[in-house]
N, C-alpha and C positions, 0 to 999 in steps of 0.2 A: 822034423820041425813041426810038422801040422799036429801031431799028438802031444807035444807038450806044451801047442798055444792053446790045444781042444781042450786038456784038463785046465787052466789056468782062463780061461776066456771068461767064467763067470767075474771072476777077481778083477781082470781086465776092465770091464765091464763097470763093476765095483766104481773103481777106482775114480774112470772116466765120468761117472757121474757124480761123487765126492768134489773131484775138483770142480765141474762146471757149478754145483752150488756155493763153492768156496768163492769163484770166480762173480756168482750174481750177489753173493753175504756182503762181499767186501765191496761193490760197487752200489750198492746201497747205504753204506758208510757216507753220509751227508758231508764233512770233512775230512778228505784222507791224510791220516797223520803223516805219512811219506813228507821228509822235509828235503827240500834240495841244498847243499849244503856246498860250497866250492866249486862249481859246476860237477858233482855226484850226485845225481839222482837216482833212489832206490826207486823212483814208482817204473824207472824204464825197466833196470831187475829183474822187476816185480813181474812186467807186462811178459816179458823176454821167456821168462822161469815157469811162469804159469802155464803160457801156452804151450810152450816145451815139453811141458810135463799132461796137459789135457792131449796135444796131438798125440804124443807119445805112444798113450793108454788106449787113445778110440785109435790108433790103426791095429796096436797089438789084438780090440776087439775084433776090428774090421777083418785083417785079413787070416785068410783062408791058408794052401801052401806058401805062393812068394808074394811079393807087393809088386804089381805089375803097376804102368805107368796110368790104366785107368783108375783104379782102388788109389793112387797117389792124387788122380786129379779129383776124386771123392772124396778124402780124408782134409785136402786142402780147405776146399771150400765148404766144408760142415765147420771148418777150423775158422775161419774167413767168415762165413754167416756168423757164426756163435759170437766170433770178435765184433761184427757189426752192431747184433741185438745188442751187444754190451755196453757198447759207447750208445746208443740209442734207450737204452736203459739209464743210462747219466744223466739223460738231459731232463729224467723228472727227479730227480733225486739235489735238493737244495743243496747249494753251494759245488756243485758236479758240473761237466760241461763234458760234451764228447770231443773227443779230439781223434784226428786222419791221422796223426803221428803215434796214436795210439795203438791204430789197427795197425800202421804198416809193424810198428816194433812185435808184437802179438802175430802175424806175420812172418816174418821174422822166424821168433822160435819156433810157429808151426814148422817153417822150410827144413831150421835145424832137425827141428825132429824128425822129420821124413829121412834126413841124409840122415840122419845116424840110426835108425829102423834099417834103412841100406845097407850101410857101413856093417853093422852086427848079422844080417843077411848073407853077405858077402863074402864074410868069414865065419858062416857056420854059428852063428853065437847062439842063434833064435832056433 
């Protein structure tokens, strides 16, 4: 496993910081088009999808051989700060407001992605 995250770790890496500018581009969007529609909300999605995919990338950076439960309590909370600055970032951004429902959903998909970094672990995937 460690030799084929060693080649791929710049990408990783890549990716991880892609998305966290994706993540400040769009939160400087003064009015987020996301419309809520029938009680469907894309911006949860949205929140859900993104971090899912930033924790994803910064653990595949992060870790070394296995994801042991300290690098898991590392990856969270770089996942959990980044989520804060974000919402913290909204509140200068016109017509934006931070919202706790925010992080926990952002949240959220960090947790999924950790258990699914697991899950492909577990069974050799990675």
């Amino acid at each position: 496993m460690q030799k084929r995250l060693e080649k791929k770790r710049k990408f990783f890496l890549f990716m991880t910081l892609i998305i966290a500018i994706v993540i400040f581009l769009f939160s400087s969007i003064p009015s987020f088009p996301f419309a809520e529609k029938a009680g469907f909300n894309l911006a949860t999605f949205y929140h859900f999808g993104v971090f899912f995919m930033f924790t994803f990338f910064l653990s595949l950076t992060l870790i070394n051989k296995k994801i042991n439960n300290k690098m898991i309590l590392i990856i969270l909370l770089i996942s959990l700060i980044y989520s804060i600055s974000d919402e913290f970032h909204q509140l200068f951004v016109p017509g934006r407001f931070a919202s706790i429902k925010d992080i926990l959903i952002d949240f959220t998909g960090s947790l999924f992605s950790v258990l699914s970094i697991k899950s492909l672990e577990k069974f050799n995937k990675l």
